[in-house]
C-alpha positions in Angstrom: 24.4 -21.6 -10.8 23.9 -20.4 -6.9 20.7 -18.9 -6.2 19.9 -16.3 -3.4 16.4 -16.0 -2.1 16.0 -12.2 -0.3 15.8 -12.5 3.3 12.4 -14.2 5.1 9.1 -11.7 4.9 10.6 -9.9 2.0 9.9 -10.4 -2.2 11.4 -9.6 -5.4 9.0 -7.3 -7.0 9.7 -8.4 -11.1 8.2 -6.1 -13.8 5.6 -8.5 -14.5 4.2 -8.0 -11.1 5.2 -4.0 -10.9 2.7 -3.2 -13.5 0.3 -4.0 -11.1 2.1 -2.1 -8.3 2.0 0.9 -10.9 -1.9 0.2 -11.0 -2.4 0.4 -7.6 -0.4 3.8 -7.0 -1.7 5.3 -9.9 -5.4 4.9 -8.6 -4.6 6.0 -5.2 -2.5 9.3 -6.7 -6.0 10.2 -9.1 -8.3 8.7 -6.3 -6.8 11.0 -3.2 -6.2 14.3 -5.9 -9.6 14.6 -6.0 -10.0 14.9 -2.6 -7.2 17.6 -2.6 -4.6 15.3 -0.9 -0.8 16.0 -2.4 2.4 13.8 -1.7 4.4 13.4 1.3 7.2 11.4 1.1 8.9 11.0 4.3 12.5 9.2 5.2 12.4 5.3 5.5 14.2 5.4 9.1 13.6 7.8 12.1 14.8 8.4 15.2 13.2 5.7 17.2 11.4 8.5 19.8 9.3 9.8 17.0 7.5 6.2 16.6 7.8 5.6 20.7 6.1 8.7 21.4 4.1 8.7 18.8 2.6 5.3 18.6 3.0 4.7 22.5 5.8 2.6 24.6 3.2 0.2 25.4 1.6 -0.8 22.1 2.4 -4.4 20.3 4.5 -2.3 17.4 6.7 -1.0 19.9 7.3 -3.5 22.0 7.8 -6.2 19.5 7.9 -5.7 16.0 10.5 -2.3 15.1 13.8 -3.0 13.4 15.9 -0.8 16.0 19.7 0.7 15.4 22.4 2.7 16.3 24.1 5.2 13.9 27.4 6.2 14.4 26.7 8.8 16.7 24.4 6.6 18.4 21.3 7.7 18.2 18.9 5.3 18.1 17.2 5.1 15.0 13.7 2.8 13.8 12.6 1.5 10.3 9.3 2.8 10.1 6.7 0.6 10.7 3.9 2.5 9.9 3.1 6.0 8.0 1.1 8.0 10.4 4.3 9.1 12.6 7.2 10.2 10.3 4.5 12.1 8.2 3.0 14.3 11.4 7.1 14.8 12.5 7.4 16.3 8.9 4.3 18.3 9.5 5.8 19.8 12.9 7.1 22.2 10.1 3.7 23.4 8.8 1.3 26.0 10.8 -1.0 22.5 11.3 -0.7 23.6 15.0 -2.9 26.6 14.4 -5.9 24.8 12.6 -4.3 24.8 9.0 -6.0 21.8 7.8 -3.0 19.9 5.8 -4.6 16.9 3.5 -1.5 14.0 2.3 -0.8 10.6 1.2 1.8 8.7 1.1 2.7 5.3 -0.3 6.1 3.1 0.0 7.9 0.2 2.2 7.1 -0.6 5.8 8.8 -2.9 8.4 8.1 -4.7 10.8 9.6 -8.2 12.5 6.7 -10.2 12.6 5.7 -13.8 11.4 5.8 -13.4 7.7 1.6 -15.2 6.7 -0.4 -14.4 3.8 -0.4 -10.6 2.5 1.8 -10.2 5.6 5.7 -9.7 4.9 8.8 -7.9 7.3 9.2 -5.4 4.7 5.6 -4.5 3.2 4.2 -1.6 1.2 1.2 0.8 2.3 -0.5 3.8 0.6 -2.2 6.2 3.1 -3.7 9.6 3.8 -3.6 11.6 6.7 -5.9 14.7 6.9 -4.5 16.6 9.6 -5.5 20.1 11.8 -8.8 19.6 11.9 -11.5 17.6 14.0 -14.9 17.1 12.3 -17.1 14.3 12.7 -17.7 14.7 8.5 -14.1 14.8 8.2 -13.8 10.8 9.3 -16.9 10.3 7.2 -15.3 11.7 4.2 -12.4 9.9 4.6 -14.1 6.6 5.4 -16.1 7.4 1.8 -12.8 8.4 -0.1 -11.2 4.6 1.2 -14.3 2.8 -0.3 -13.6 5.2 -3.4 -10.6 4.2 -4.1 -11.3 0.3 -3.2 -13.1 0.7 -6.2 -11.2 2.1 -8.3 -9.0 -0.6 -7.9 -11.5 -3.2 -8.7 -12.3 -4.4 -5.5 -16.0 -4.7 -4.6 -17.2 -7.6 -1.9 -15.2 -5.6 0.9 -16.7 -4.8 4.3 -16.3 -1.7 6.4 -16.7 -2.0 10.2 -16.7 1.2 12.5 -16.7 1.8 16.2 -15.3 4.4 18.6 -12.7 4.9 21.0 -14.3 7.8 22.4 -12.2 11.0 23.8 -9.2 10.8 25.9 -10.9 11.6 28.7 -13.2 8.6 28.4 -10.6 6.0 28.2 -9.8 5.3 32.4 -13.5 4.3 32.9 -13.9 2.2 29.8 -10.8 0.8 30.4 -11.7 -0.3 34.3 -15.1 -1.3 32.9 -13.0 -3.6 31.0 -10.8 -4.8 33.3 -12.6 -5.8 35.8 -15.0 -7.9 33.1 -11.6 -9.8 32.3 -9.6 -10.1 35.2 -11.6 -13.2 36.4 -11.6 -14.9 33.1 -8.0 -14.2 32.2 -6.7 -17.6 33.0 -8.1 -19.2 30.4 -6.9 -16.7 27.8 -4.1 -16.9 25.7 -0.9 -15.3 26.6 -0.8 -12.6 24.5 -4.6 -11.6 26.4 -2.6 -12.1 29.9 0.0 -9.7 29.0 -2.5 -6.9 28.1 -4.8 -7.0 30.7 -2.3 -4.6 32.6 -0.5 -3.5 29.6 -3.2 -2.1 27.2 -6.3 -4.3 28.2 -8.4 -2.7 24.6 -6.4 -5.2 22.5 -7.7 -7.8 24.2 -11.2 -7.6 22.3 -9.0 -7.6 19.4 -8.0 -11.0 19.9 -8.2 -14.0 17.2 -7.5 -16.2 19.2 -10.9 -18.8 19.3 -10.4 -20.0 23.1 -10.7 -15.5 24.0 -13.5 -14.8 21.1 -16.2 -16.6 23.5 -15.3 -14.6 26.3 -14.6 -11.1 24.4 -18.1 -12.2 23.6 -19.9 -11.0 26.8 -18.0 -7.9 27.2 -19.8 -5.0 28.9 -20.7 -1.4 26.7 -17.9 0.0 27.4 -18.9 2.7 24.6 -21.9 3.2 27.3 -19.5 4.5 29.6 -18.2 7.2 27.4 -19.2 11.1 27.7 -22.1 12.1 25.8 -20.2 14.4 23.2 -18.0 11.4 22.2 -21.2 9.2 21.7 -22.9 12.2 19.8 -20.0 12.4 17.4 -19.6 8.6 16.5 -23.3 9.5 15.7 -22.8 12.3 13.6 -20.0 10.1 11.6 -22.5 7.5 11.2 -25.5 9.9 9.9 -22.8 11.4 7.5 -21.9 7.8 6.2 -25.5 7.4 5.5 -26.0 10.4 3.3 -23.4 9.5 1.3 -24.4 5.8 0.9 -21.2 4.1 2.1 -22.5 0.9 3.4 -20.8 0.1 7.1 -21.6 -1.9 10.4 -20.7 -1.1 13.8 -18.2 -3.8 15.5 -17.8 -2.7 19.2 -15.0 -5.3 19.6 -12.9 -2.8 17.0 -10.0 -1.2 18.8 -6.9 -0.6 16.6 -4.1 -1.4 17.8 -2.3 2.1 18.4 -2.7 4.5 21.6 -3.3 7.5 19.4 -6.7 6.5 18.0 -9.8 8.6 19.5 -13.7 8.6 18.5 -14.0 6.7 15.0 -12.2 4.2 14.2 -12.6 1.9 10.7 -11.5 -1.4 8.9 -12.1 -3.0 6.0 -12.0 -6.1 4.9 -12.3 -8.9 1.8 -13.0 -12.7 1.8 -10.3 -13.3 -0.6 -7.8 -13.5 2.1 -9.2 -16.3 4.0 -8.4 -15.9 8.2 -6.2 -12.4 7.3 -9.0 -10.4 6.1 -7.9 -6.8 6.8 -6.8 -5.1 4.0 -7.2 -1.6 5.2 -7.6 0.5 8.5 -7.7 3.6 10.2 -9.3 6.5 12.4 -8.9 9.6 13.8 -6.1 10.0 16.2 -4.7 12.8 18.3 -0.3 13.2 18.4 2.1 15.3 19.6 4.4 17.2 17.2 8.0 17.8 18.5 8.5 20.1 21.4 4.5 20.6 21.3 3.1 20.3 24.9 -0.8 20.0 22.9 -1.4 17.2 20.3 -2.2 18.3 16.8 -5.5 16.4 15.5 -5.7 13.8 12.2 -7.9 11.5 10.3 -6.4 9.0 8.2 -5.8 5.6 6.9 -3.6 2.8 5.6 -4.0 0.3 2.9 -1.6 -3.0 2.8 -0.7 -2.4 -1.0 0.6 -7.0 -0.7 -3.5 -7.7 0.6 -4.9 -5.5 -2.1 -3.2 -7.2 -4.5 -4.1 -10.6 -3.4 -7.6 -9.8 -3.5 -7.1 -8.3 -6.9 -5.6 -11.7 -8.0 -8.1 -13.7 -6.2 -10.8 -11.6 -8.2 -8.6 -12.2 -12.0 -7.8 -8.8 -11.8 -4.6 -7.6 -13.6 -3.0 -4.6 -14.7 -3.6 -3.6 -18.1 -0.9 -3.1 -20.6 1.5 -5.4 -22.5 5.4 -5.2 -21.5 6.1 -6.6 -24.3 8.2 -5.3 -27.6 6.1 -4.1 -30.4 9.4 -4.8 -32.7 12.3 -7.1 -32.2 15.1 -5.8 -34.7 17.2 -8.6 -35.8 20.7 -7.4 -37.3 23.0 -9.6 -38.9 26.6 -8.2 -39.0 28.5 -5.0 -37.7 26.7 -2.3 -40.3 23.2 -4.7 -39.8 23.6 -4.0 -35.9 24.2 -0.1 -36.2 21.9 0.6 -38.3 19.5 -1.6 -36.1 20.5 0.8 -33.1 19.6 4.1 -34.9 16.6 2.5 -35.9 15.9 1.4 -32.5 16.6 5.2 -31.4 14.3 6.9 -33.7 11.2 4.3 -32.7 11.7 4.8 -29.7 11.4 8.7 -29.2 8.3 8.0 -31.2 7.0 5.7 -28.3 7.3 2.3 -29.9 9.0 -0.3 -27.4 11.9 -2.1 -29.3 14.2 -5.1 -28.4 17.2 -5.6 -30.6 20.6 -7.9 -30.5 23.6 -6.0 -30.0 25.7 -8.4 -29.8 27.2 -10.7 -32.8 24.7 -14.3 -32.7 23.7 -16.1 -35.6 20.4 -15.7 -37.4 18.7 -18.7 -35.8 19.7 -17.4 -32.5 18.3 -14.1 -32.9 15.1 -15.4 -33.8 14.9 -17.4 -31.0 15.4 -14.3 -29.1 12.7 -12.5 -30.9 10.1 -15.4 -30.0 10.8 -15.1 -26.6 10.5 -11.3 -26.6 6.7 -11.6 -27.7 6.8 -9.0 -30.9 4.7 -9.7 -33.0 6.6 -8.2 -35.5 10.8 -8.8 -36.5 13.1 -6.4 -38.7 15.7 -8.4 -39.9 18.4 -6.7 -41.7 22.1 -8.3 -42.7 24.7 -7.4 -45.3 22.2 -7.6 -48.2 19.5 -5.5 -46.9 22.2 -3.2 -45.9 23.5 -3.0 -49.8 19.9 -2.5 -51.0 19.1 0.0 -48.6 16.0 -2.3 -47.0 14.6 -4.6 -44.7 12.6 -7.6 -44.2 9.7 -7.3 -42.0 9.0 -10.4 -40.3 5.1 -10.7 -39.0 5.8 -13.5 -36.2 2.2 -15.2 -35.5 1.9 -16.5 -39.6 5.3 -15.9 -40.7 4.5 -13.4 -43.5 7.3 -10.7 -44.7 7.7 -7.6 -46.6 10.5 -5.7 -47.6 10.1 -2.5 -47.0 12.7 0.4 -48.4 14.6 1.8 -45.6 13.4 5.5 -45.8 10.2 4.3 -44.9 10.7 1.7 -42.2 9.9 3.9 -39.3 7.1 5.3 -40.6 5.3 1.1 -41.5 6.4 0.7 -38.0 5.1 2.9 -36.5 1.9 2.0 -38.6 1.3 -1.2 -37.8 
């Protein structure tokens, strides 16, 4: 029999593996409620301008990694490759433009055409908040402390938060020479991807991984020196706030992000689990501009890779709760056995029992075989005898025990056992 794997960076998600994927959504749902953050589910495709503008022409995502198209009226329209964008165009339609704070999450597939690694895929899953409206320095810190809440929550502990700031807007031209003209004479002996952003967005560069540009990202200058003394005196309220509410964190000046729209505090966190692909969640606060607005609306938010919090979760033992397996297989032995098996099945079912039966006409041994397989540990078998006696055997499928049991009360023992 041909097989089909899907296409490279994407997966099969099996029920086996979805319970886990239920886990993870249902923490983030009861972790985020308490913090008064509702649902936003936005469309999986957007017109590409809402991710250029919003993310910047010049960034890695944009210039690299979107799955671009045409529609049939050709616009030009994007997979999204991150949450942050599509959920501030739906929030164009809310007063957010006139302070009203406007708290979400959102969880669901992302895309992006990059080299599929570890936790990694073309088509990957994030759950994220955005808290949008408002600018605060205890804003970022709250959000920073809901993140490690929910991390939690999860079963995740051994994860690292790292902080820094991007300071205002208005501080980024004289970081960003301070910068340039520290790399500029070094920039031959970077990697490519380092030569490109000198001119292009010359931040990433302290981003690097590459281990021939950590040495020289090494002696960098402060640029965070350079910055306006309101930006530097909120990254310091952020990090008072942080320690009040005991959320552990260290300051990485060599943390950028990798999006123009990030200002002031920006986070990451990240787990040994995952080896050299550490980062299993990240954000900040970021400034955007809504359609048709000529001022951008603030936000503080963040994104968690749902594929990397699994990993670490499987590196740590950690699985979903709950069996997915039958409580009762019903095994029916003719055309009255197999109808009466499917009322049966009916009934236990409304009254929450999970139930596998044969529908189909297959010999006893067959049927057993079946039930095995399915895990029950318990079997109703029921054929043209059981049928004339108005019973059924009651098959107990770890020591092989059975009881007939009258057939007015075989949903109640059930149910019972």
């Amino acid at each position: 029999m041909a097989t089909f794997a899907p296409p490279p960076g994407t997966a099969d998600i099996f029920e086996n593996e979805a319970r886990d994927w239920r886990f993870l959504e249902s923490a983030a749902r009861e972790t985020f409620a308490r913090y008064g953050y509702g649902e936003l589910r936005t469309p999986i495709f957007e017109y590409t301008e809402v991710f250029q503008k919003g993310l910047g022409d010049e960034t890695e995502v944009v210039q690299k990694e979107m799955y671009t198209f045409l529609d049939r009226g050709g616009r030009s329209l994007t997979l999204r490759p991150e949450g942050t964008a599509g959920v501030m165009r739906a929030l164009s339609s809310t007063d957010v433009m006139n302070g009203v704070e406007q708290r979400v999450f959102y969880l669901g597939p992302m895309f992006r055409g990059e080299r599929p690694a570890a936790g990694r895929r073309r088509q990957f899953h994030q759950i994220g908040v955005e808290n949008v409206g408002r600018c605060a320095p205890l804003l970022d810190a709250e959000c920073i402390a809901m993140l490690a809440n929910f991390l939690r929550a999860v079963g995740l502990d051994g994860f690292s938060i790292a902080v820094n700031t991007r300071g205002a807007v208005a501080d980024r031209p004289g970081a960003a020479a301070l910068l340039h003209d520290y790399f500029a004479p070094h920039i031959s002996g970077m990697c490519d991807d380092c030569r490109a952003r000198l001119e292009r967005n010359v931040w990433r560069i302290l981003d690097c991984k590459q281990e021939k540009c950590r040495g020289i990202v090494a002696g960098a200058p402060d640029y965070v020196g350079s910055f306006g003394e309101a930006s530097r005196l909120y990254f310091d309220e952020v990090r008072r706030a942080l320690d009040r509410l005991g959320v552990p964190y260290h300051v990485d000046r060599n943390l950028v992000r990798g999006l123009d729209y990030y200002v002031h505090t920006v986070f990451e966190v990240t787990h040994p689990a995952l080896g050299s692909q550490t980062a299993i969640s990240g954000g900040g606060r970021y400034e955007l501009y809504l359609p048709g607005e000529k001022r951008p609306v603030p936000g503080v938010g963040f994104a968690a890779g749902a594929e990397r919090l699994l990993l670490c979760r499987e590196a740590a033992g950690i699985r979903a709760e709950g069996d997915f397996n039958a409580k009762v297989y019903l095994v029916g032995l003719g055309a009255d056995a197999r109808l009466a098996n499917l009322e049966l099945a009916e009934k236990l079912r409304t009254a929450g029992v999970k139930v596998e039966l044969e529908l189909e006409d297959r010999s006893f041994k067959a049927q057993l075989r079946s039930a095995n397989r399915s895990g029950a540990p318990i079997a109703v078998v029921r054929g043209e005898t059981e049928i004339a006696n108005r019973c059924a055997i009651v098959k107990n499928m770890k020591d092989g025990s059975q009881t007939t049991v009258p057939e007015d009360q075989l949903e109640n023992f059930i149910v019972r056992q």
